[in-house]
C-alpha positions as CSV (number, residue, x, y, z in Angstrom):
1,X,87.3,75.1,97.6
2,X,87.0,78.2,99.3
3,X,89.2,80.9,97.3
4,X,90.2,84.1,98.9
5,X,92.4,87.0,97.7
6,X,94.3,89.0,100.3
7,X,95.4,92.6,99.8
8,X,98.6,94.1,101.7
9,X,99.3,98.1,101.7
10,X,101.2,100.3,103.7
11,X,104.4,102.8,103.6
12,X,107.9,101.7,102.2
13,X,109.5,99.4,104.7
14,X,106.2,99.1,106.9
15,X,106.3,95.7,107.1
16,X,104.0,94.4,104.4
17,X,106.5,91.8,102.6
18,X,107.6,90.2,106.1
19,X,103.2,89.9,106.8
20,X,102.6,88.3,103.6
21,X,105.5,85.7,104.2
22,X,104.3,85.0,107.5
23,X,100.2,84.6,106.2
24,X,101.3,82.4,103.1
25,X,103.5,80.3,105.6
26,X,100.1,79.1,107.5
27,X,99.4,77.4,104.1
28,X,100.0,74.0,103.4
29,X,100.9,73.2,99.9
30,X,103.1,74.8,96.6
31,X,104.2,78.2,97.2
32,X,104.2,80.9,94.5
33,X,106.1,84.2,94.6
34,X,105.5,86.4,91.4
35,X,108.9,89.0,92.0
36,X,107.5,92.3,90.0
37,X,111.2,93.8,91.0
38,X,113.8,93.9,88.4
39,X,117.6,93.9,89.2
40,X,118.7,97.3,87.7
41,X,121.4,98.3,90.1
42,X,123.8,97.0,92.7
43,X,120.9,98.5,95.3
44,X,118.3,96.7,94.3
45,X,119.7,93.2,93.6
46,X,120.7,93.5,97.3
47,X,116.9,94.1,98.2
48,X,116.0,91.3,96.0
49,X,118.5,89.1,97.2
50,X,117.5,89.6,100.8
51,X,113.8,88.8,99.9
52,X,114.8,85.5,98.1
53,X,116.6,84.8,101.5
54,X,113.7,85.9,103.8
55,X,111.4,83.6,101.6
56,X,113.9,80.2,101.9
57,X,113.8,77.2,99.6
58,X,110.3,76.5,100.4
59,X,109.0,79.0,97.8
60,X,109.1,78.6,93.6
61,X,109.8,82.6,92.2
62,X,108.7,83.5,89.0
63,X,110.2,87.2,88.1
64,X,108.3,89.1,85.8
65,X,108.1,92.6,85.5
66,X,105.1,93.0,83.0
67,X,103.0,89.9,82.1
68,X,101.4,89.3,85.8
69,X,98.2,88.8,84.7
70,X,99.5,85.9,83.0
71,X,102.3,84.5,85.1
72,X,99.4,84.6,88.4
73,X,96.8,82.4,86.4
74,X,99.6,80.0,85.5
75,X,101.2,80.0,89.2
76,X,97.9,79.8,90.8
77,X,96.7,76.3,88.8
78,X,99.8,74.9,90.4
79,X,100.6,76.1,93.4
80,X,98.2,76.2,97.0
81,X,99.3,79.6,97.4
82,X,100.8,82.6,95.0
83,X,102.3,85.8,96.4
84,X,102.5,88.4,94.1
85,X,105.1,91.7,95.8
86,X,104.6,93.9,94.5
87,X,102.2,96.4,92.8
88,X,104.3,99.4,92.6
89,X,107.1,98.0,91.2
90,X,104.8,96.4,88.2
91,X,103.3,100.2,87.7
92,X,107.1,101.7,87.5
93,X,107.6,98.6,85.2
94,X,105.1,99.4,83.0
95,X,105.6,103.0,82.7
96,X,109.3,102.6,81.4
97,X,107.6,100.1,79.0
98,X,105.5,102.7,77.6
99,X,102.5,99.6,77.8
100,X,99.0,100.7,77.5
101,X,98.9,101.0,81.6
102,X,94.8,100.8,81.7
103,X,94.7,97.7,79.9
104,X,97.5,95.6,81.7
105,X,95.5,96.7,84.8
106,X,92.2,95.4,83.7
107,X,94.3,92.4,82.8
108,X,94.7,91.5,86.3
109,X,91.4,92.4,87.6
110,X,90.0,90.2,85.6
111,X,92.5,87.1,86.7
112,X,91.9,87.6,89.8
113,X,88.3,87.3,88.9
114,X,88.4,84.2,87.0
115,X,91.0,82.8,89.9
116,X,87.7,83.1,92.1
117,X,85.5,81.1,89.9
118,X,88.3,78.7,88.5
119,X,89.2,74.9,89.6
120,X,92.9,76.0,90.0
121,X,94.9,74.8,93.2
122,X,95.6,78.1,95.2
123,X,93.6,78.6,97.7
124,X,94.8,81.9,98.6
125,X,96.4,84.8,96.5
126,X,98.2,87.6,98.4
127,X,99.0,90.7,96.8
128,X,101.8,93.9,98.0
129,X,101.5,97.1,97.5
130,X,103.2,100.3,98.5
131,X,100.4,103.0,99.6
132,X,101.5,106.0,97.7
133,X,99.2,108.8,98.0
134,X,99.9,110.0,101.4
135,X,103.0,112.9,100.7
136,X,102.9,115.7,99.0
137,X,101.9,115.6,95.1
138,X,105.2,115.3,93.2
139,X,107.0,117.6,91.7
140,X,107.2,116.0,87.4
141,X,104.9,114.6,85.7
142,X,106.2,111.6,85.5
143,X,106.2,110.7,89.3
144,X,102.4,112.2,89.2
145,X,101.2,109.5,86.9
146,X,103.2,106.9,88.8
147,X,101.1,107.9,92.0
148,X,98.1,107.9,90.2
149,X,98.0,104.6,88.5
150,X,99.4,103.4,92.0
151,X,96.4,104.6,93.8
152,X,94.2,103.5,91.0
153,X,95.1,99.8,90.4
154,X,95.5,99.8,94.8
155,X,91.8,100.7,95.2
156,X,91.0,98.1,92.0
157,X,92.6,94.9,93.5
158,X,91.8,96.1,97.3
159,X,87.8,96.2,96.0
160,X,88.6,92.7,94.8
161,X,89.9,91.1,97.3
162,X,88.3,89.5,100.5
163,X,91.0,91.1,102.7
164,X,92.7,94.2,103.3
165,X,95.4,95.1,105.5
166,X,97.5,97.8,105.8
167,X,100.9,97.8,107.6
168,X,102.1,100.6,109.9
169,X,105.4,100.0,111.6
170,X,105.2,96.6,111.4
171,X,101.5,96.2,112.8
172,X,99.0,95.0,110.3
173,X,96.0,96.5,110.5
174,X,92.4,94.6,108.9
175,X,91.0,97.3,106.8
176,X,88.4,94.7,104.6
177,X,87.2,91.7,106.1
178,X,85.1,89.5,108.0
179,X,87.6,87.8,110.8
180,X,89.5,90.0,113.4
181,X,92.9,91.4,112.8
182,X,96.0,89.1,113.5
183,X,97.8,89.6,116.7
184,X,101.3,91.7,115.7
């Protein structure tokens, strides 16, 4: 079985969850979405509730903030396609955790490596991330190591993978990859 890992980046609200949707929906099979968001305010269980509604009933969520590593290995013996959205929420995660950041990162490198060479199901894993290191450098430390590991585990999985798109305005763009870009 042919095995590829896609990579989505782009701005907040560029249009990279609603192009992952639409590329996992071309797949037949078990669909995975690994939810990285947790529901910490009246805000975001809004955003998360309109994600489970863009998604439908076709789709088996797993929410977990920390252990993807894990959770995509399991989900991708099972299921034809995982979507993990997204990478910038897992960072924030795991620097209110106060987790050895470096290490959960090489974590999922290295599943996604072994999901290339394993017999599991998927046959594509999609991953989301926000592209971060375009503003100005933040003002606290804090939001400074945030970016960082951001743009450090984004140029990690985007080696990785097979694909690469970034969004702009809704338009994905093929940054990585051997077939054209998909029409808009």
């Amino acid at each position: 079985m042919n095995k590829k890992i896609i990579f989505i980046t782009g701005g907040a609200r560029s249009g990279k969850s609603s192009f992952a949707l639409a590329e996992a929906s071309h797949i037949k099979g078990l669909k995975a979405y690994i939810a990285t968001a947790e529901s910490l305010d009246e805000e975001m269980e809004k955003r998360i509730e309109k994600h489970r509604k863009d998604r439908g009933n076709d789709w088996d969520t797993f929410e977990e903030p920390l252990k993807i590593a894990q959770t995509l290995q399991k989900t991708a013996d099972d299921h034809a396609v995982v979507l993990l959205d997204c990478l910038t929420l897992w960072v924030s995660n795991l620097l209110h955790a106060g987790v050895d950041i470096q290490e959960k990162m090489d974590g999922l490198i290295n599943a996604l490596m072994k999901y290339k060479t394993g017999t599991g199901k998927a046959s594509v894993i999609i991953i989301v991330s926000n592209e971060v290191g375009l503003g100005i450098v933040p003002g606290n430390e804090m939001a400074r190591e945030f970016r960082d590991w951001a743009g450090i585990l984004n140029q990690k999985v985007a080696s990785a993978a097979d694909e690469v798109y970034v969004t702009v305005s809704g338009i994905p763009v093929k940054i990585k990859g051997n077939s054209s870009a998909p029409s808009p």
